[in-house]
C-alpha positions as CSV (number, residue, x, y, z in Angstrom):
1,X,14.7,-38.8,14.6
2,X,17.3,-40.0,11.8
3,X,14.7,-39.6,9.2
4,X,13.8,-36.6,10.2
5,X,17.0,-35.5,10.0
6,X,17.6,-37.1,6.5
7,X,15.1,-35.5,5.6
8,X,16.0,-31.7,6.6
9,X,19.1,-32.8,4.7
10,X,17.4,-33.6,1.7
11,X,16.2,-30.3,1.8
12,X,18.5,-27.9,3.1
13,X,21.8,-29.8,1.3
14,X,20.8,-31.3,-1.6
15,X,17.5,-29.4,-3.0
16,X,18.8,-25.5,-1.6
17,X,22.5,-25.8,-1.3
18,X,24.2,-28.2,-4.1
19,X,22.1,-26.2,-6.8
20,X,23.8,-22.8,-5.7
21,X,26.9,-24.5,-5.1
22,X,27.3,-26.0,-8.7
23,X,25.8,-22.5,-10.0
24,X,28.8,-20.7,-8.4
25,X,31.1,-23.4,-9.4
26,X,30.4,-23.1,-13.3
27,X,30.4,-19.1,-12.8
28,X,33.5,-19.3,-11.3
29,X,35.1,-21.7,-13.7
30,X,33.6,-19.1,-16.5
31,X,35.8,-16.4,-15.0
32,X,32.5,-14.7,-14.2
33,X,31.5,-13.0,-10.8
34,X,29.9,-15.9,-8.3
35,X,26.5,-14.9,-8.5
36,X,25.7,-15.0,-4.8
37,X,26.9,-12.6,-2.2
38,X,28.6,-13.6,0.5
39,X,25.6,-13.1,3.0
40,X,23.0,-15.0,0.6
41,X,25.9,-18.3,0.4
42,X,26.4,-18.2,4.3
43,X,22.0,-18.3,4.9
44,X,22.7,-20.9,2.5
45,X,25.7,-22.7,3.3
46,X,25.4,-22.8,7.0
47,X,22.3,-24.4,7.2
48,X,23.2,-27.3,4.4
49,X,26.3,-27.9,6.7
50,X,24.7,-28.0,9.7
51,X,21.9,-30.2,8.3
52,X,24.4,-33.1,8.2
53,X,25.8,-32.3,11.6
54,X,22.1,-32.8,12.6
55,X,22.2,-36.4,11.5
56,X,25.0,-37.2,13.4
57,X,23.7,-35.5,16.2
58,X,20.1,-37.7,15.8
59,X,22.4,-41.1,15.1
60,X,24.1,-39.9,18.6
61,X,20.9,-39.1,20.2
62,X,19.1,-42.6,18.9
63,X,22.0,-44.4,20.2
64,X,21.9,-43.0,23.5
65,X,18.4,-43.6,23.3
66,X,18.4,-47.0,22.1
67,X,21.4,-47.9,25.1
68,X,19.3,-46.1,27.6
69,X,16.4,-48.4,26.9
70,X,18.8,-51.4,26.7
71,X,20.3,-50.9,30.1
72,X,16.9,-50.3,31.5
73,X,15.6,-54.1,30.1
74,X,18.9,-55.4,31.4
75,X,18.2,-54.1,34.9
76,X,14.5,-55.4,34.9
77,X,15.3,-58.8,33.4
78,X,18.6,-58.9,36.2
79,X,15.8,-57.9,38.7
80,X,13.5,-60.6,37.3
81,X,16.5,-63.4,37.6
82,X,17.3,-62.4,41.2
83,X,13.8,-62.8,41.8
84,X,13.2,-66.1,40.1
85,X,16.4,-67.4,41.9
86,X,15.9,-66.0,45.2
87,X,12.4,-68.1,44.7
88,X,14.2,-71.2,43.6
89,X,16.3,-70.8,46.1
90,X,13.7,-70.7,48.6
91,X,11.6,-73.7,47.0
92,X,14.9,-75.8,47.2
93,X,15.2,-75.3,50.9
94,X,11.9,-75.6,51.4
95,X,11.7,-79.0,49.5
96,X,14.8,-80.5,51.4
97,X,13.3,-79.8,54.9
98,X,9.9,-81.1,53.8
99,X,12.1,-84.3,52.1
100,X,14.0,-84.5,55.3
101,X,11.1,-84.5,57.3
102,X,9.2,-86.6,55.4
103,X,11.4,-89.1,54.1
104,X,15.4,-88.8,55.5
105,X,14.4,-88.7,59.4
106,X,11.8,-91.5,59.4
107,X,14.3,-94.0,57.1
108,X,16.9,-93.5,60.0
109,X,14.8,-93.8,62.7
110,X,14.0,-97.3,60.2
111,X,17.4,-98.0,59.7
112,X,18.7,-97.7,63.5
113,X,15.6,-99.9,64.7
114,X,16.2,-102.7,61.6
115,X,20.2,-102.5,63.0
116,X,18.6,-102.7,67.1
117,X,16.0,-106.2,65.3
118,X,19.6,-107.9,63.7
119,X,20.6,-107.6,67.0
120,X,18.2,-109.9,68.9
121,X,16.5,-106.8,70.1
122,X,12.8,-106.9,69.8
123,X,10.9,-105.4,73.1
124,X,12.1,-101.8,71.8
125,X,9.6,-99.6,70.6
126,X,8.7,-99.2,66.7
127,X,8.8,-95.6,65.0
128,X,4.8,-94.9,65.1
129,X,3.0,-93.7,62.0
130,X,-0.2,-93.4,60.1
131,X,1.0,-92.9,57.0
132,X,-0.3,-94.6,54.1
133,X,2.8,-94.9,52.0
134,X,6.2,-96.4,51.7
135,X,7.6,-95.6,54.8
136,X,3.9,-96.3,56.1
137,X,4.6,-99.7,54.9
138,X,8.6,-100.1,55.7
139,X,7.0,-99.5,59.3
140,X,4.3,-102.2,59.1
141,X,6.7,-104.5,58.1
142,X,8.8,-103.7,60.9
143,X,6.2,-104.9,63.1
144,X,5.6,-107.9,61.6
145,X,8.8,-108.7,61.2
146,X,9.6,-107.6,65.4
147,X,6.5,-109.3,66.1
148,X,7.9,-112.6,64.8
149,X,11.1,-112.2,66.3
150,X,9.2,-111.9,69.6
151,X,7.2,-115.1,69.0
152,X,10.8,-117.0,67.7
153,X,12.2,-115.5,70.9
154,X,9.2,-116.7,73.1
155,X,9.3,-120.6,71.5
156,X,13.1,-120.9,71.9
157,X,12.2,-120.1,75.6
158,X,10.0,-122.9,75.6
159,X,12.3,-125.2,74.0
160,X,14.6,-124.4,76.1
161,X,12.3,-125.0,79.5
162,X,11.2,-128.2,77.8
163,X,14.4,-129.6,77.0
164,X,15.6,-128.6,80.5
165,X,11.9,-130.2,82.3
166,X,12.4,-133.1,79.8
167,X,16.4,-133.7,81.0
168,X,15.0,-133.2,84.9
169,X,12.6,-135.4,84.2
170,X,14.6,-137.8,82.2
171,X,17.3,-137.3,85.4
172,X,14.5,-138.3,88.4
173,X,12.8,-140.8,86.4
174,X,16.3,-142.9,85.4
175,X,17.4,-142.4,89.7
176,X,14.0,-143.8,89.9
177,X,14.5,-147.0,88.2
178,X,17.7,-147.2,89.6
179,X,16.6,-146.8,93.2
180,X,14.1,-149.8,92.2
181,X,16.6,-151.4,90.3
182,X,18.4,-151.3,93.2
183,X,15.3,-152.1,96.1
184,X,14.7,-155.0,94.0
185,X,18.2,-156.3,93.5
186,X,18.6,-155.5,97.4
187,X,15.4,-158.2,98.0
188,X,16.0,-161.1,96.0
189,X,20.0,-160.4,97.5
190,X,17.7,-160.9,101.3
191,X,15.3,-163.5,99.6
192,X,19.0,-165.5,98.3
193,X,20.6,-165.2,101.8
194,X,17.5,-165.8,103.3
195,X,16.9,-168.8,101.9
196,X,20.6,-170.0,101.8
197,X,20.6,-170.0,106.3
198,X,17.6,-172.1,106.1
């Protein structure tokens, strides 16, 4: 539209207008009559003038244009980002319940049965899974390792009983050998006195 209008002003101004204009210029500066009536340098005039108000009118008309198409790519690329972060936002909370679910809840469930083990406390049940990962093998390892505590539990227990049989044991078989200790100090005392009134 601006070359357009450049254009009409090209024509209208500079090829129809500034020739008559320079024409009536010299003729006036001669002292001789104009040359051009009034009526022919208004249909001239007028439309040279109005020529230029036609570019600004097309630079107006372009910029409008040209702000109009700007605030229309801003809205679709706004529209675009809300979008794109509405989606992200939507991914991130997806991710961090899939992450909790898959990775926060079972560690805890790990981490309050490794704190129940440090405690001595091994007929508790494990956190069950079938996964074939980390916490897959965080899990078998807390088997193995409650399974041992078990069997350490289990042979302290039978220390323990054995020590306790073994003192018993130790206990009846010491009165033993003192009741014959004493049966047998009690005879040769009877065999001694028994011989001593003969």
């Amino acid at each position: 539209p601006i070359a357009d209008a450049l254009l009409v002003v090209q024509e209208r101004f500079f090829n129809a207008y500034v020739p008559v204009r320079d024409k009536v210029y010299k003729n006036l500066i001669a002292g001789s009559p104009a040359g051009v009536s009034a009526k022919e340098w208004a249909d001239i005039s007028n439309p040279a003038l109005n020529s230029i108000v036609g570019v600004r009118d097309a630079a107006i008309s372009s910029g409008a244009t040209h702000l109009i198409d700007r605030a229309s790519a801003a809205q679709q690329a706004l529209v675009i980002d809300l979008i794109l972060m509405a989606a992200a936002l939507i991914l991130t909370i997806a991710v961090h319940f899939i992450s909790r679910h898959r990775v926060s809840v079972p560690l805890t469930r790990i981490a309050e049965t490794l704190r129940h083990l440090t405690d001595g406390k091994f007929d508790l049940e494990l956190p069950r899974t079938t996964r074939k990962d980390e916490i897959g093998a965080i899990c078998e390892a807390l088997a193995v390792f409650r399974d041992q505590g078990l069997r350490v539990k289990e042979i302290e227990r039978e220390r323990v009983e054995f020590e306790e049989r073994s003192a018993q044991e130790q206990k009846a078989a010491m009165h033993k050998l003192a009741d014959e200790f004493e049966a047998a100090i009690g005879q040769i005392v009877n065999s001694v006195s028994a011989a001593s009134t003969d």
